[in-house]
Structure formats: C-alpha cells, structure tokens
C-alpha positions as CSV (number, residue, x, y, z in Angstrom):
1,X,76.6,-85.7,-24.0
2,X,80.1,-86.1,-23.0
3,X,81.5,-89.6,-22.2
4,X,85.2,-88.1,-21.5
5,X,87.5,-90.7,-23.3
6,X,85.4,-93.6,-23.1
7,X,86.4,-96.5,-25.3
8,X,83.1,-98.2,-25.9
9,X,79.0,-97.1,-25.7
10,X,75.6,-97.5,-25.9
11,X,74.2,-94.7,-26.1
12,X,70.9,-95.3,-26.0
13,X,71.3,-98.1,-23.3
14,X,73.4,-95.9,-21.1
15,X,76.1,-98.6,-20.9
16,X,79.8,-96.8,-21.1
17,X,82.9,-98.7,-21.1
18,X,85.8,-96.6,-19.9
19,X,88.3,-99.2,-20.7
20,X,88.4,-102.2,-22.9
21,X,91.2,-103.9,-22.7
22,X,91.7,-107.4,-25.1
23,X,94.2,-109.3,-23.4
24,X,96.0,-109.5,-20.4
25,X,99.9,-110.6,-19.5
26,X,101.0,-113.4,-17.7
27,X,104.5,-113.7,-16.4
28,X,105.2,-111.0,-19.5
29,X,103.3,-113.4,-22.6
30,X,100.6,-111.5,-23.7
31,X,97.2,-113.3,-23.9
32,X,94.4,-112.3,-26.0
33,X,90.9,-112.0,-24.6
34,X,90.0,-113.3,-28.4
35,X,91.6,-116.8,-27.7
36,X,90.5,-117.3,-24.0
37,X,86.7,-116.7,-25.3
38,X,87.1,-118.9,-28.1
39,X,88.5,-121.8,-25.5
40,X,85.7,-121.2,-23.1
41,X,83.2,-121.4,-26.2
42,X,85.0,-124.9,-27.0
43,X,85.1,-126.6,-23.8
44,X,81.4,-125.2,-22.9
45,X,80.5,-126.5,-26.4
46,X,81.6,-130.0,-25.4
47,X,79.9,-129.7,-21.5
48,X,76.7,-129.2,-23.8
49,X,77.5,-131.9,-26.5
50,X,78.0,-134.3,-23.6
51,X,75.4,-133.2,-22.1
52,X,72.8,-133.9,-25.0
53,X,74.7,-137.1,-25.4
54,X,73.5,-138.7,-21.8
55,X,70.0,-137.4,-23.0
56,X,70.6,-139.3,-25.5
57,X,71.5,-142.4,-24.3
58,X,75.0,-142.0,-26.0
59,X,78.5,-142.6,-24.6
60,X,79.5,-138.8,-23.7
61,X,83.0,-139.7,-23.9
62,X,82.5,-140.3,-27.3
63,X,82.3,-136.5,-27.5
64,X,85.2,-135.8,-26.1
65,X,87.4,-137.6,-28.0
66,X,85.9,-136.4,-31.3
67,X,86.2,-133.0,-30.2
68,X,90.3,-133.4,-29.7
69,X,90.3,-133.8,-33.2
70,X,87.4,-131.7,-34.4
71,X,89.1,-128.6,-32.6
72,X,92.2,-128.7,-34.4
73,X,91.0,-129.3,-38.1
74,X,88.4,-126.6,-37.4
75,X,90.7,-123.8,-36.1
76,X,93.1,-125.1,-39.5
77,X,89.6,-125.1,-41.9
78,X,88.8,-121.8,-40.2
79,X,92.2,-120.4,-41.2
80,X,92.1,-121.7,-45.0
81,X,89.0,-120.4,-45.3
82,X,90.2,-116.8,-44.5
83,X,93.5,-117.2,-46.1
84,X,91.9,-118.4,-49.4
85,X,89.2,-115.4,-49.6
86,X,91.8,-112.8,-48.8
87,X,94.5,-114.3,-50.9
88,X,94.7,-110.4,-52.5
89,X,96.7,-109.7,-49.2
90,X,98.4,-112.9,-48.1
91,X,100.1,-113.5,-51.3
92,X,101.9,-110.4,-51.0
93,X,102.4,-111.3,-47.6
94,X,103.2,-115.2,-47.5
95,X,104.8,-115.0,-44.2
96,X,101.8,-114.2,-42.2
97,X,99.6,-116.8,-43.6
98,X,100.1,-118.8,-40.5
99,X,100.3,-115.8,-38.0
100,X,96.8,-116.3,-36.5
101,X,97.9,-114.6,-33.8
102,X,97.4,-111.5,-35.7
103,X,93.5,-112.6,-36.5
104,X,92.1,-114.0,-39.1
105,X,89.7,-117.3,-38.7
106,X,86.5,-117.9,-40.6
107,X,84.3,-119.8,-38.8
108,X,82.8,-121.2,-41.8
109,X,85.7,-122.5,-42.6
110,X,85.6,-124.1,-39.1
111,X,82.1,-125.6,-39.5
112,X,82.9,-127.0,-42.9
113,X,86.3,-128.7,-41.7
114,X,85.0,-130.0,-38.4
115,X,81.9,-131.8,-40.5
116,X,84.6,-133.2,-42.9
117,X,86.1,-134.6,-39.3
118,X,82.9,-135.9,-38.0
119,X,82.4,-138.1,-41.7
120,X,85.9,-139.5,-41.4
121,X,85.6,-139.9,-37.4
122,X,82.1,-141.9,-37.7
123,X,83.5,-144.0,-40.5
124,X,86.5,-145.0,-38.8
125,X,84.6,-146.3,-35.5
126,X,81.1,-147.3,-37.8
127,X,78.8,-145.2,-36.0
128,X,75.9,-143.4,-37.3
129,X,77.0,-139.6,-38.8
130,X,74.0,-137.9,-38.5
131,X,73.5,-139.3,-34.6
132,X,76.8,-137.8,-33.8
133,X,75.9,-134.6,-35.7
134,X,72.5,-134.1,-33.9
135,X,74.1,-133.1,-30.5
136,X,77.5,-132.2,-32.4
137,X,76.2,-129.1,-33.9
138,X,74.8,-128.2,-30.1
139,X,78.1,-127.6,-29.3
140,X,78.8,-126.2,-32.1
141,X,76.2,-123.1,-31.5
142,X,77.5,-123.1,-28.2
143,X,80.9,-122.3,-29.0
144,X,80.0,-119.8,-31.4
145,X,77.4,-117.7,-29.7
146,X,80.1,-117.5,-26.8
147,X,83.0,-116.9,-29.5
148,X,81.4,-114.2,-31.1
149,X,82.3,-112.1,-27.7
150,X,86.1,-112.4,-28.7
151,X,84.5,-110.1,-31.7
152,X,83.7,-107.3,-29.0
153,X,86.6,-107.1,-27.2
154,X,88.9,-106.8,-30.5
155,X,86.7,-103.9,-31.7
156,X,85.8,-106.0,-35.0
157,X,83.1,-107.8,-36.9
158,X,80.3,-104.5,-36.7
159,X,78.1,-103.3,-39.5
160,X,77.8,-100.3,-40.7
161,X,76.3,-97.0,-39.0
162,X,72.8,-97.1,-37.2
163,X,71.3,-94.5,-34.7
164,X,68.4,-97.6,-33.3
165,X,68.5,-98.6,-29.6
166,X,71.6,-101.4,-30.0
167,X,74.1,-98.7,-31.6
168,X,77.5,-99.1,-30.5
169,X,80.0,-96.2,-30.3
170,X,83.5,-97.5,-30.5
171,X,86.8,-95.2,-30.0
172,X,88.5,-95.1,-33.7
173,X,91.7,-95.1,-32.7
174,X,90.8,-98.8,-31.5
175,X,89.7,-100.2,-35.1
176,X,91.3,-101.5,-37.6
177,X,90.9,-98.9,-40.4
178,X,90.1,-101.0,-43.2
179,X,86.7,-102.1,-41.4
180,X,85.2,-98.7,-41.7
181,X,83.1,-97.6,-44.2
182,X,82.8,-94.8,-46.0
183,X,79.3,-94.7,-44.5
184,X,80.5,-95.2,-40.8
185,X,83.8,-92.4,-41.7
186,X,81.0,-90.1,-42.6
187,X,79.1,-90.1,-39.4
188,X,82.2,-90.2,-37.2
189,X,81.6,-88.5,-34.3
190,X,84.1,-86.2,-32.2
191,X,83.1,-85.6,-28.5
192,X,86.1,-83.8,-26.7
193,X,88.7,-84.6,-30.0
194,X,88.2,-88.1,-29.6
195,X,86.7,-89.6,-32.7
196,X,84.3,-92.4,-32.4
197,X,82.6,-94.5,-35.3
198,X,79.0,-95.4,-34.5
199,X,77.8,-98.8,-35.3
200,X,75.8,-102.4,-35.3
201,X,77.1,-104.4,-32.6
202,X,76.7,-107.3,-35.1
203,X,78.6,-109.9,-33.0
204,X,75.5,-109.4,-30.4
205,X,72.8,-109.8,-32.6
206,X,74.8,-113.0,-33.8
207,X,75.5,-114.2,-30.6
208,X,71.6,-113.5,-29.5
209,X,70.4,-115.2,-32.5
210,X,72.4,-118.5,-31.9
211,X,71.5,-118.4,-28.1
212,X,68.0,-118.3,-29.6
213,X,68.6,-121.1,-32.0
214,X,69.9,-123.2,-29.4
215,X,67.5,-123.2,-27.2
216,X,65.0,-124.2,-29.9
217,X,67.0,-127.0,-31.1
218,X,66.9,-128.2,-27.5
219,X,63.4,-127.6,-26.9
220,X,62.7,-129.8,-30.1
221,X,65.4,-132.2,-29.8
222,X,63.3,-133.3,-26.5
223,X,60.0,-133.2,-27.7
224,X,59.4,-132.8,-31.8
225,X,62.0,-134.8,-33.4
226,X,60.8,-137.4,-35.7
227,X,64.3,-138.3,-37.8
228,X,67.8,-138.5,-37.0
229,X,69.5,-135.2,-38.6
230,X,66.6,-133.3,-38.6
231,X,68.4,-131.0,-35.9
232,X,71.2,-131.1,-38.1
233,X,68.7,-129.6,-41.0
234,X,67.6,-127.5,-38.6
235,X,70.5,-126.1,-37.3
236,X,71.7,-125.3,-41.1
237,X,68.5,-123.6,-41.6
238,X,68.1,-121.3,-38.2
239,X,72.1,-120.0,-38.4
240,X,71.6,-119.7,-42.2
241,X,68.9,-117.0,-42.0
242,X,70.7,-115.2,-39.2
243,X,73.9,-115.2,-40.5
244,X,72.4,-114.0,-44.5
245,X,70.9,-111.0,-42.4
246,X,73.4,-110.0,-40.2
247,X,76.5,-110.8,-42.6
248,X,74.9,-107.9,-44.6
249,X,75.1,-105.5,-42.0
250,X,78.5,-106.0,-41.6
251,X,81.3,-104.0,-43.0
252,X,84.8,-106.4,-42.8
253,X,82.9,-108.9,-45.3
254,X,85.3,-111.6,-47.1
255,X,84.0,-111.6,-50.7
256,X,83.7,-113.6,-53.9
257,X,86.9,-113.0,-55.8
258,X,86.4,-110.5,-58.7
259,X,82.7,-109.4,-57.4
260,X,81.1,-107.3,-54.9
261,X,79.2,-110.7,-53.2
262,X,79.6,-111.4,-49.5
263,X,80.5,-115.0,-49.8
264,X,79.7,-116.2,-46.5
265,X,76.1,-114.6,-47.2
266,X,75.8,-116.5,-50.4
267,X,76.9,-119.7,-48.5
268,X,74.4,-118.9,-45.7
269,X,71.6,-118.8,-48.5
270,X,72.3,-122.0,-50.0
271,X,72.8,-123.6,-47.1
272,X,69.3,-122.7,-45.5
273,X,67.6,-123.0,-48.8
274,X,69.0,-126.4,-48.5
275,X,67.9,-127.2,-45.3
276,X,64.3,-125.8,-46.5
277,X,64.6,-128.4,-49.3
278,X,65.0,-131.3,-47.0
279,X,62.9,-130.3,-44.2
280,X,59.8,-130.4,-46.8
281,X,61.0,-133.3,-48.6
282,X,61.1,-135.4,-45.6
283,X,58.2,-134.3,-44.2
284,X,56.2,-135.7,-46.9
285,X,57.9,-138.6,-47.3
286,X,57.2,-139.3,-43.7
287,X,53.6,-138.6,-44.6
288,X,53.5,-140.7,-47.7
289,X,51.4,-144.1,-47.5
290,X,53.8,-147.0,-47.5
C-alpha cells in the first residue's frame, strides 16, 4: 500500500501522518514542539502535585515553590547526565556542551538532580522528605508520560524494527542517522523512492506505562498506603521495570563507557531491585510483634 510521501504511520492501525512538523515560528524565533511538551508536562506535573497535596492535607503552595527550583536543577542534572555518558562526542565538541537546543537531556539525570533538590529543600525549611516526595514523584510521572510526546514529534527515542500492531513507520530523511540500526537499515522500506525505517514507537509504550503507573500510585495513595514513602518505593519500582524493558528496545541507548551495557537499563534494575528490597523489608517489619 502506498501512503504517497507521508512522514509518519501505523500501519497496522491505519493512522497516517502527512506532515509532522516539530516546531513552529513566532514573530521569526523558531520554537520546538520538544520544549513546549516538556513545559506543559512541568506545569501539569505541578496542577497534579498540588493537587495530591490538598488531598493530603498539605500546603499546595509548598509545591510550587519547590518546583521553581526543582525545574531548573533537573533540566541542568538532565543535561550532565547526557553530557557525561556521551563525553566520546562532546569532548571533541566542547562548545555544544551547553547547546540543549540542539537535544540532548537525560531524564535520569533529571530525576536524580531534582531528588538531590527535594533533600536540600526539606532540610532548609525542616519538613518531612519523604512526605514531600510521596506527591512529588506524582508530578514527576506526570511530566514525563506527557514529555515523552516531545520524543514523537522529533522522530527519536524508537527501538529497533518490529512488524506487531504498534509499528511505527517514520520517513528516513527525518531521523537522525546515528539512531538507526543496522537491524532497522536492513528492513528499510521504499514506497514510491521514499525510504522509511520501520519501528517501536517506544516513547508510547513509555508514556502508556507511566500513565498506568500513575494512576496506580493514585488509586493506592487514597486507599492502601500504610507508610510515608512507600509511594516513593513504589514509584521507583513501577518506572524501574518499564523503563529496563523498554530501554532495551530502544536503539539511541547512552551506554557504560568501554562496554556494550545500556546504563540507564542497569540503573533501572538497581533501582527497582531496590525498591523490591524495601517494599518486603518493611512489610515485615510492619508485621513484626512489637
């Protein structure tokens, strides 16, 4: 079947995409799609941090001014992060360590930075961590199940080729080359002489997944917790099994220096592993006699 030119499909789904555009121009500045997701994912992540908060019984505002600083050490952590595990490139190439204009933010490197943020923030005004954590890391899955759409309009973050019911069939000409595989190159496909790799949409099933986990952490925020930072725990443990399975999919993967290891899929491992840990440790210490 023909799809004359188009720059994105699902096959299988019969959804075609003529044009996909990732930015648009105001008064001549060019704006990327990528950033204007990522800011709705940040200020809906906060509407549902604050949100949590009144269920709570907490000060919403509290939220709000955590998140001013939280923002800005997680989109620097995020930028570290990627600098550091593709220092092969950048230090040939100094200049464009702080072009994130041009991409390049791991949102590991986020999380990690914006928890070191929340243990300074909750020492500085003595209030409980793991209370501010609980509804923190709502927002948190909020922001990224939203940010993960920037992925799909930049043509980025798939895995490698797959003929199931999801695959996505992307222009070439739109992709950054060094994302595709020899296992995608060698199922290109030409329809018309346009050349189209055929994929995972991994940034969906990540962005699915996290909708999913959120909606659980709700559910049992309101009626199973039994600890502060168990939803923390939790939250470690539900996006550390999705992100192990779908980080393998996925073919831009930052990696261990000097080995063939995915490193955020090794840090998703050890994270849920030790969220496991704790979850079963606490429950039976809750259950011990006293």
């Amino acid at each position: 079947m023909s799809y004359h030119g188009a720059d994105l499909i699902f096959p299988h789904l019969g959804i075609v995409i003529s044009h996909l555009p990732n930015h648009i121009t105001v008064f001549g500045f060019r704006i990327a799609f990528y950033g204007i997701i990522i800011g709705c994912g940040m200020i809906l992540g906060l509407l549902v941090a604050q949100w949590d908060a009144r269920r709570r019984g907490q000060d919403p505002e509290l939220y709000l001014d955590f998140a001013l600083y939280a923002i800005i050490f997680a989109i620097i952590g995020a930028r570290i992060y990627y600098v550091v595990f593709e220092w092969g490139y950048y230090s040939q190439h100094p200049e464009q360590i702080l072009n994130i204009r041009g991409g390049g933010l791991a949102i590991y490197g986020g999380i990690i930075a914006a928890f070191l943020t929340a243990i300074v923030y909750t020492r500085i005004h003595r209030i409980s961590f793991l209370s501010l954590a609980d509804t923190g890391v709502l927002g948190l899955l909020t922001g990224q199940l939203i940010g993960r759409w920037g992925n799909f309009f930049n043509c980025e973050a798939f895995g490698g080729y797959t003929d199931s019911l999801f695959a996505m069939r992307i222009r070439e000409a739109l992709v950054n080359p060094s994302m595709i595989s020899e296992e995608v190159a060698a199922h290109r496909i030409l329809d018309e002489g346009v050349a189209y790799i055929q994929v995972h949409p991994t940034f969906l099933y990540e962005s699915l997944w996290n909708l999913c986990s959120l909606l659980f952490l709700i559910w049992f925020g309101k009626h199973r917790q039994k600890w502060t930072g168990q939803i923390t725990v939790l939250y470690f443990l539900c996006y550390g099994i999705g992100r192990f399975l779908i980080e393998g999919l996925r073919t831009d993967q930052l990696l261990i220096p000097g080995t063939s290891l995915a490193v955020s899929q090794c840090l998703s491992a050890v994270l849920a592993a030790a969220a496991a840990i704790i979850l079963v440790i606490m429950r039976f210490h809750r259950k011990r006699p006293r």
